[in-house]
N, C-alpha and C positions, 0 to 999 in steps of 0.2 A: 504493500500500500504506500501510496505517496500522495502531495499534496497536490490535487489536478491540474493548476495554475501550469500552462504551459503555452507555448506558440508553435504551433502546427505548419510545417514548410511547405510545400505545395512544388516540388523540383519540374514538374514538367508544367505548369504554370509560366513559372521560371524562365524555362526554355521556348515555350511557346510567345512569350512576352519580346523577347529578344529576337525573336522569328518575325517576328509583326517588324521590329525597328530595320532587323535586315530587309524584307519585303517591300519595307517604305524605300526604302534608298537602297535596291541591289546594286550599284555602282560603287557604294561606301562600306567600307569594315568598322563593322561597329564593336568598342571599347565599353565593356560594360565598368560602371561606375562602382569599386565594391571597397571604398573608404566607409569609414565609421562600421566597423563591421558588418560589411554590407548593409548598410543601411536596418540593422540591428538584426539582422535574418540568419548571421552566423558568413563568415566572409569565404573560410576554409571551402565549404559544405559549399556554398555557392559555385566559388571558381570551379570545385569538381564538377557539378552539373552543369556549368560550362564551358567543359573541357575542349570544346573545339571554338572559342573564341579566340583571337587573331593577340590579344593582349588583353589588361587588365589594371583600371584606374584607381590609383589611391591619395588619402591627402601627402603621406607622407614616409620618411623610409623607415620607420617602425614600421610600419601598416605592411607595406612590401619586403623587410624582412620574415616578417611572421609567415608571411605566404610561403616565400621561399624555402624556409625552412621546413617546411608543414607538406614540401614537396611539389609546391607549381613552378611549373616551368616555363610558361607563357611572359612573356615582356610584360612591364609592367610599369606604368607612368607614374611616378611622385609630381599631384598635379601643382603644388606647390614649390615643386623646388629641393633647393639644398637650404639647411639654415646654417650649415656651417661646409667650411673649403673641404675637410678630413670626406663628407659624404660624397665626393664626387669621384674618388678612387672605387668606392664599395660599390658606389651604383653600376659603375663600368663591369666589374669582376664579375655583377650578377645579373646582365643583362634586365637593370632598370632606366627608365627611360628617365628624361629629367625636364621637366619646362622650367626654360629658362626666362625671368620674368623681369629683372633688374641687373644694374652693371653687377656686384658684388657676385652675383648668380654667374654673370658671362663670366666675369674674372677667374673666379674659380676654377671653372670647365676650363680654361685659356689656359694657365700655369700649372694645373693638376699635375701629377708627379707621375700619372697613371699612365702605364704604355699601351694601354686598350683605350680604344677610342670607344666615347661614349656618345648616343642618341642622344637626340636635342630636341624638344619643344620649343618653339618660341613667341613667346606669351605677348601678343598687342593687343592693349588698352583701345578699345574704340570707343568705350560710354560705363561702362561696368566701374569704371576708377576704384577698383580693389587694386587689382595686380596686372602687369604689364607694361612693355614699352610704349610711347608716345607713336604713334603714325607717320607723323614727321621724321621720326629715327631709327624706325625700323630699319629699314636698308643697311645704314651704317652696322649696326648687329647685327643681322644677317649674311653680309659678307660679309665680318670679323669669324663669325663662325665656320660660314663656307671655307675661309681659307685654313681655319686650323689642322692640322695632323691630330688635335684633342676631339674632333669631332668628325661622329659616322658620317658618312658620305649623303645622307637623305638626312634633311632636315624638313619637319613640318611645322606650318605655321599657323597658330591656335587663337583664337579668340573664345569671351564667354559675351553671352547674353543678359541684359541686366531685367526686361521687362517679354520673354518669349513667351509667359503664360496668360499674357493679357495678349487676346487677335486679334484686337483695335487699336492697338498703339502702334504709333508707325516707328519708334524707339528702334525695333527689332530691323528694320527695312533701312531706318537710316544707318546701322550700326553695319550691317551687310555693306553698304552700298562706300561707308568708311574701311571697310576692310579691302572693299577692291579697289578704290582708287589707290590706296597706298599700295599697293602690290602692281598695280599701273604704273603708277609714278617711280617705284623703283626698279620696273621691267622684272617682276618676279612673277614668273608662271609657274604650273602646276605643272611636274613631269616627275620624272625616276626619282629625283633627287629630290625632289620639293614636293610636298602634299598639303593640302588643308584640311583644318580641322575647325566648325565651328557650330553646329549642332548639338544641344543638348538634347533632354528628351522634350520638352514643348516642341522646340525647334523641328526635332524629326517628325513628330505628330501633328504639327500647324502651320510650320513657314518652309514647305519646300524648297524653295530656293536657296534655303541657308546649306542644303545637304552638299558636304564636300566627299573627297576619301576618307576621310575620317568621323565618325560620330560617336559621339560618347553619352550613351545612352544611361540615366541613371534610374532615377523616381519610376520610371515606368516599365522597366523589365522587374519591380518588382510589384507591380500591377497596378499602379496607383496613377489616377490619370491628375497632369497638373492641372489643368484647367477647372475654373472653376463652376463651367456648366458641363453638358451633354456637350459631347465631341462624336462625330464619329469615326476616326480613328481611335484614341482615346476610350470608348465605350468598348473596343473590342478585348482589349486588357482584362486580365482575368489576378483579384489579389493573389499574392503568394503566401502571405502568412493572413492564418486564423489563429485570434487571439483567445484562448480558453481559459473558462475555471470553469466551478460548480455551486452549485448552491448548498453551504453547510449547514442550515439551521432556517427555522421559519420562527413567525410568532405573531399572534394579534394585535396592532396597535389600536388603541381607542381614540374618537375626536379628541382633538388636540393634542395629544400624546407628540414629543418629538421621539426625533430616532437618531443616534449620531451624535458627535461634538460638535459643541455652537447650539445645536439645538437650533438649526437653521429651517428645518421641516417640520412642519405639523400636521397630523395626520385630518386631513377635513370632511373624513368619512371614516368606520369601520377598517381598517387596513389589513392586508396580510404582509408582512412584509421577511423577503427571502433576505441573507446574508451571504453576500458571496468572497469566497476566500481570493481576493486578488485589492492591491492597492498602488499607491506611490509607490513604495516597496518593490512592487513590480513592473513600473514605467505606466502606472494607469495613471493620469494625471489629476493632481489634488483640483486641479482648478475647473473640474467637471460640474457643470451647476443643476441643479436640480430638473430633471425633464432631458438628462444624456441620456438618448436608448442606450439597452443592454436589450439581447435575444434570450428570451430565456425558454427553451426547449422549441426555438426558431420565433420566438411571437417577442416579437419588442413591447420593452418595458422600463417604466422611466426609473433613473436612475432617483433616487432620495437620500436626504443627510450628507451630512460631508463625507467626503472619500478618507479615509486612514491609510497609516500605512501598509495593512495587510488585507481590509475587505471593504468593502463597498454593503451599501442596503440598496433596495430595489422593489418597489410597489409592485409588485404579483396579485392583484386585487383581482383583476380581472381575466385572471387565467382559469380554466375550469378545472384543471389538475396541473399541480408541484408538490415535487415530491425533495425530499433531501437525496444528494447526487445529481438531481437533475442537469443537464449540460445549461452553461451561459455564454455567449460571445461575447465578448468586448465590441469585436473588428474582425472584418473576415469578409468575405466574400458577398456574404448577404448583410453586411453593415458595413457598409465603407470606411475607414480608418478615416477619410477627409470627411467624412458627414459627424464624427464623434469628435474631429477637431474643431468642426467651426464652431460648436454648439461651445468647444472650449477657447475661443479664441484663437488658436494656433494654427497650425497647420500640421497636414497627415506626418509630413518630414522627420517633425519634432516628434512626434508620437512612437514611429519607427525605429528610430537612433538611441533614442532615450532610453529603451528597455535594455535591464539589467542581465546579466550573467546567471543571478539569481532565477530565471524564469528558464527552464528547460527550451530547445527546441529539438523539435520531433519531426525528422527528415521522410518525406514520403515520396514515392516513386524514382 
């Protein structure tokens, strides 16, 4: 016996998720995104059930050590960088990729000690103003790198999107339309040696024309569409993790009676109310307000009282049978992780990333 609180992986979801972003752009090799422990799904377990993907994107070279180690073999982009000179020898020896975003970043790569030439990303700023070089100056880094001996012979050139999950903003069009002129202006084409990158998943699923050789699909090979209405591309995505517990305990609340700490609910009829073992604790979020479905033996049911760190309460008033064990979802396929975020202010992202170690996951097909 164990405590049921678990998240259910869905592998050929996974893979069919990923088929959809190939589909959309067969011209492009698409880089699935499996930073932050894939996107909380378990990173290992991931890459294996996409063992024929072409590479594999992480924030950083922890993240792509652990893989390495753990036995993939697939290239793998640190989409940040180096944060220090030392990591540019190690990324060469283990065929990790590096996007290069700042001078400190080129310098490194430039003077490295390393007798292996190492891959390059190189990171332009078109509107996103996180990370990247100016448009203006690309070139000059560009050919600094082309001409090194410290760098592989193909260099690709990457941008990110600051607004590709709004379809109405033309943010997305203008920032495309920044990324070709400067590659105009510095007579830089797409061939052997040079590739672009600059689709995320909005991007593969709503702005065609951003689709280069490269795409780097994340939020939606794990089934989560970014947008915030019906899409349909988007719609064809199937979740990859269901989120589980169960119901441990029931009991009558009477009017007015709270339930929870704060004593923020009060019961405004007869109540039945279930106890489900899953909380903060386990990446459910404290700040779920009263009225978050939960599924409880598939029939949604408002969530009540404040969330704790290890269960949650949940109005079952109106269920004709619960029983103790009954199954409850969190999120999963028939409740969308974005529909539990918005009710939380957040979004589905934060929801995904944030579950703990503590929470088992349960690999299926």
């Amino acid at each position: 016996m164990s405590r049921p609180t678990v998240a259910i992986i869905n592998r050929q979801a996974l893979r069919d998720n990923l088929a959809l972003a190939d589909l959309l752009a067969p011209a492009s090799k698409s880089m699935p995104m499996v930073k932050a422990n894939a996107y909380g799904h378990g990173a290992l377990e991931v890459c294996k059930a996409l063992q024929n993907a072409p590479a594999f994107g992480v924030a950083c070279i922890e993240e792509a050590v652990a893989l390495r180690s753990a036995g993939i073999e697939q290239p793998i982009l640190l989409l940040e960088g180096t944060f220090s000179a030392d990591e540019v020898e190690v990324a060469a020896e283990n065929n990790f990729w590096l996007m290069v975003e700042n001078e400190a970043q080129k310098q490194a790569v430039l003077t490295s000690s390393s007798t292996q030439a190492v891959n390059v990303w190189l990171g332009m700023d078109t509107g996103m103003h996180r990370l990247g070089f100016q448009p203006d100056d690309i070139g000059q880094h560009y050919q600094a790198l082309r001409a090194s001996s410290k760098v592989a012979k193909s260099i690709v050139l990457a941008t990110h999107f600051a607004c590709a999950d709004d379809l109405e903003n033309p943010a997305t069009t203008e920032q495309t339309n920044s990324f070709q002129r400067c590659l105009s202006v510095n007579s830089i084409s797409a061939d052997e040696n040079t590739e672009l990158s600059l689709a995320n998943s909005a991007a593969i699923l709503g702005w065609p024309d951003t689709r280069r050789q490269w795409q780097r699909p994340g939020y939606m090979i794990y089934g989560n569409s970014p947008f915030p209405d019906a899409h349909e591309n988007a719609d064809q995505l199937t979740p990859v993790m269901t989120f589980q517990s169960a119901v441990i305990s029931l009991r009558k609340v009477k009017v007015g009676e709270s339930v929870g700490y704060t004593a923020n609910w009060k019961a405004p009829r007869l109540s039945t109310i279930a106890t489900i073992t899953v909380g903060y604790g386990d990446g459910y979020p404290r700040q779920a307000p009263n009225g978050t479905p939960v599924l409880i033996n598939g029939v949604r049911c408002p969530l009540v009282g404040r969330v704790s760190m290890d269960m949650i309460t949940v109005d079952v008033t109106d269920l004709n049978e619960v029983g103790i064990g009954d199954k409850a979802t969190l999120w999963g396929p028939d409740l969308p992780v974005n529909e539990v975020a918005k009710h939380c202010d957040t979004i589905g992202y934060e929801l995904l990333t944030r579950m703990p170690s503590r929470v088992p996951r349960i690999y299926l097909n």
